[in-house]
N, C-alpha and C positions, 0 to 999 in steps of 0.2 A: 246369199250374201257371203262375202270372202270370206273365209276360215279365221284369221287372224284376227280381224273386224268385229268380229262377233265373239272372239276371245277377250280381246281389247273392252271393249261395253261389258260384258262379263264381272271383269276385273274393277271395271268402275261401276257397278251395281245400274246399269246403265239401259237393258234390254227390258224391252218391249212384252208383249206377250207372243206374238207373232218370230220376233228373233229369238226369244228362248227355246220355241219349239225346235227351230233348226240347230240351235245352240245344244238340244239334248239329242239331235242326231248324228252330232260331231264321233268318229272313230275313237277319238280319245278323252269322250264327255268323262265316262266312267273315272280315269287318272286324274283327271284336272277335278273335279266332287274330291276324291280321297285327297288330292295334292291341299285342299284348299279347307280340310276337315282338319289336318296336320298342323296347318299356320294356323288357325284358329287356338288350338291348344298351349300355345307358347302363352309364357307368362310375361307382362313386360318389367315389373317388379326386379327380375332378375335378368337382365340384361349383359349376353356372352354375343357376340353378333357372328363369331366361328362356329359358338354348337348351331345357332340357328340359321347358315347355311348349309352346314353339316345337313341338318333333318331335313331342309326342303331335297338336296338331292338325293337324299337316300329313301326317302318318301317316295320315291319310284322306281327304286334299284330292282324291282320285280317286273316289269315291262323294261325290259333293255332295248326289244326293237321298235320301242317307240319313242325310247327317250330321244334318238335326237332330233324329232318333230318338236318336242316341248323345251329342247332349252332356247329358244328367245321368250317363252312365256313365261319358263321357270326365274329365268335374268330377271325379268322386268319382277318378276314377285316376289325376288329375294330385296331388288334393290328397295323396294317399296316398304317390305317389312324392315328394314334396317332400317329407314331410315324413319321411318314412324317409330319405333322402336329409343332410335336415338333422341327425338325430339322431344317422345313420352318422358325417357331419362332425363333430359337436361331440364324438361320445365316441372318435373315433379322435386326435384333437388335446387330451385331455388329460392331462394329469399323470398318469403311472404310481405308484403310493404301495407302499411294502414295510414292512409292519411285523413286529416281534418282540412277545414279550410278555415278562412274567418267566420266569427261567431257559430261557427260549428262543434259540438262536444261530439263524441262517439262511445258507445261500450261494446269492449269486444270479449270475447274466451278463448284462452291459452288452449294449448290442446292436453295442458291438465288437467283443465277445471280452473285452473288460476284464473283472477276475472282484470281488466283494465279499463279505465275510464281513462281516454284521450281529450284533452283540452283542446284550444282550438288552436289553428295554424301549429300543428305535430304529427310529428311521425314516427312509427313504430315499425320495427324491422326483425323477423325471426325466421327459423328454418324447422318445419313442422316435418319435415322426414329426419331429422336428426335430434328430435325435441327428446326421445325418452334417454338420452349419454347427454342431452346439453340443454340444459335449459338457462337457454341467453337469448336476450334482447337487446338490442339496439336503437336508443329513444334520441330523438333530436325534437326538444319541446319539453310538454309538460305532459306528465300523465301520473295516475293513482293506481298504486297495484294490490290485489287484495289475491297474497301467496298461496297456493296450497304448499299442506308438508311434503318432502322431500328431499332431492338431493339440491345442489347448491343451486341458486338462481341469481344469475345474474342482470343488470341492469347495465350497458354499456352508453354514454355518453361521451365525446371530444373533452368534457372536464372533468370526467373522473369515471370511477365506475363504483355503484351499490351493490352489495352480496348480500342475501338471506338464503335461509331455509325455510321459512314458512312465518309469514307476518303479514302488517297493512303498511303502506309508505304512499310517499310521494314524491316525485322528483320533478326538478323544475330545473330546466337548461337550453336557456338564451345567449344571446352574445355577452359576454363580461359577466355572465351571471348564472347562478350554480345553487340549487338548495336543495336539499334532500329535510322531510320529516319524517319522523318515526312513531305511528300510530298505534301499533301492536307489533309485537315479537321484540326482535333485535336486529339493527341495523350494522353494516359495516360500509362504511365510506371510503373509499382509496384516490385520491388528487395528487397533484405533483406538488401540491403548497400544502396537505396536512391529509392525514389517517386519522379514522376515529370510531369509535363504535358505537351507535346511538338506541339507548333505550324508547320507552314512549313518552310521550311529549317529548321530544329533542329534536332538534333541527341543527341543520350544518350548512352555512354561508358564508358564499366566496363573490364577491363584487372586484369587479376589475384585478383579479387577479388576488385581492386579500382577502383574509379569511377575515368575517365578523360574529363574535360572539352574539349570541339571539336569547330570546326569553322562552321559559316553557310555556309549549304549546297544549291548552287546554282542552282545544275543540276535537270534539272525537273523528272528523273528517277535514278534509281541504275545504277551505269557502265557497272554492270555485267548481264544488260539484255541485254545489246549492246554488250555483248561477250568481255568487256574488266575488268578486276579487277585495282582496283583505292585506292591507299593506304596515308594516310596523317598522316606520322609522327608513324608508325605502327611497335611492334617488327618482326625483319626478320624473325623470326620463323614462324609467320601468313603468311608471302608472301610465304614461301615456302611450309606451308600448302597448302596452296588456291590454287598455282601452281601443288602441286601433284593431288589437286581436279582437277582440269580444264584440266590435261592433263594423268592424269593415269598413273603419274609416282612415282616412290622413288626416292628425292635426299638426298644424303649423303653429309658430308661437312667437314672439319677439320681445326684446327686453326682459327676458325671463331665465334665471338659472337653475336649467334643469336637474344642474347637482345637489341642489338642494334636498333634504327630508321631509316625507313624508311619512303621516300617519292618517288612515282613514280607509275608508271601502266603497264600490259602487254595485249598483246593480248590474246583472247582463238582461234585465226586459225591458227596463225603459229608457232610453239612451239621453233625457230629458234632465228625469231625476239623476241619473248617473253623472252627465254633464256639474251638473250644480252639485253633486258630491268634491269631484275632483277640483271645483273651481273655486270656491265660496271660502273653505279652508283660508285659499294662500288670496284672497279677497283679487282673482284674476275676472275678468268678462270675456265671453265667448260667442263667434258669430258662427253660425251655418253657411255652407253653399252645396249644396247635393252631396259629395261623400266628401269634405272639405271643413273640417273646424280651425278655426282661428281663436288662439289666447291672446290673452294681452291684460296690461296691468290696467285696473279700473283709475 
């Protein structure tokens, strides 16, 4: 078989038992074993792509009259280590992404040991090769964070950003809507409408843009780890948000003003009794059609 051909398959781990035989009778098997012992040893962690052309040619600077048999094999196997090399680099440097979907929760771990409980329809955005200088997050959604100690953590949303050193929270960030609770340690809140710094049971709420004073929160966790959504004093349009989240549905509704307050909770297991939580209250009736509910005044 051609010399080259049998370099080539070589190179893509590609030979036969029959072609390797011939492959170890090649004049320059020996150089191409030691050439290929050399690239094995590169670290890709530390990524220089000069030293590590550098080493492949010099890695045969001892056979001079045969290097120049070997540089179109040496080309192809510098290009191949760069560019693995480069790829290794770029996708170990970015952005780890966690998502949920509807009526989906998820629990992930920080690469501190910090722990997260992701709500449904959220996403969670961090950089795990840069965690031990930065511990940040990027949440679009709702999630529960339960901090280890250390240096500062941050929590980055489009409506503000949370800072701790080590405590339990919550944070909840939808359209027009912004709430941060404070379950353990101390919370720091930063918004373009108000700064604050939140002990336990405290909570910090922003609806369409204003900030609402809130009552202390007693429950030692969010409701909606326990699978139930818990609303005090909340426009119905959010309940019926957080209902299509938890259960994967569209509801439609007519005659009904969604700016209205509410006060009450549903379940996320039975979407039955949950229906007749959120309806019974404000005395509305409600039809099915496969993922289709309909409101309306009784």
């Amino acid at each position: 078989m051609n010399r080259d051909v049998l370099i080539q398959k070589w190179l893509d781990h590609d030979l036969n038992p029959q072609e390797l035989e011939a492959f170890k009778q090649l004049e320059d098997y020996h150089d191409l074993i030691t050439l290929d012992t050399h690239l094995k040893g590169f670290k890709a962690e530390t990524v220089n792509t000069e030293a590590a052309l550098e080493s492949v040619w010099s890695s045969v600077s001892n056979t001079p009259q045969k290097s120049h048999k070997l540089l179109p094999t040496l080309s192809k196997i510098a290009a191949v280590l760069v560019i693995c090399f480069g790829l290794y680099y770029y996708t170990t440097t970015l952005d780890q992404t966690v998502q949920t979907l509807a009526s989906q929760h998820k629990s992930m771990v920080l690469p501190d040991a910090s722990k997260v409980e992701l709500n449904a329809m959220s996403t969670i955005k961090f950089n795990k090769s840069s965690w031990t200088n930065l511990r940040n997050v990027t949440l679009d959604g709702e999630a529960f964070f339960k901090v280890e100690k250390g240096e500062t953590f941050d929590v980055n949303t489009n409506m503000g950003t949370v800072r701790v050193l080590g405590t339990q929270f919550n944070v909840k960030q939808r359209p027009h809507y912004f709430e941060v609770t404070c379950y353990e340690g101390k919370v720091s809140v930063h918004t373009d409408t108000k700064n604050t710094t939140l002990l336990p049971g405290d909570s910090f709420l922003i609806i369409d843009g204003n900030y609402i004073a809130t009552e202390k929160e007693n429950a030692p966790l969010p409701s909606w780890v326990n699978h139930n959504s818990t609303f005090k004093s909340i426009p119905y349009r959010e309940v019926i948000a957080e209902f299509e989240r938890q259960y994967n549905v569209s509801i439609q509704f007519e005659n009904l003003d969604a700016s209205q307050k509410f006060t009450g909770s549903f379940t996320h297991n039975d979407i039955e009794i949950a229906l007749k939580s959120i309806t019974l209250p404000l005395q509305l009736k409600y039809s099915k059609t496969d993922h289709i509910i309909r409101l309306k005044r009784e």
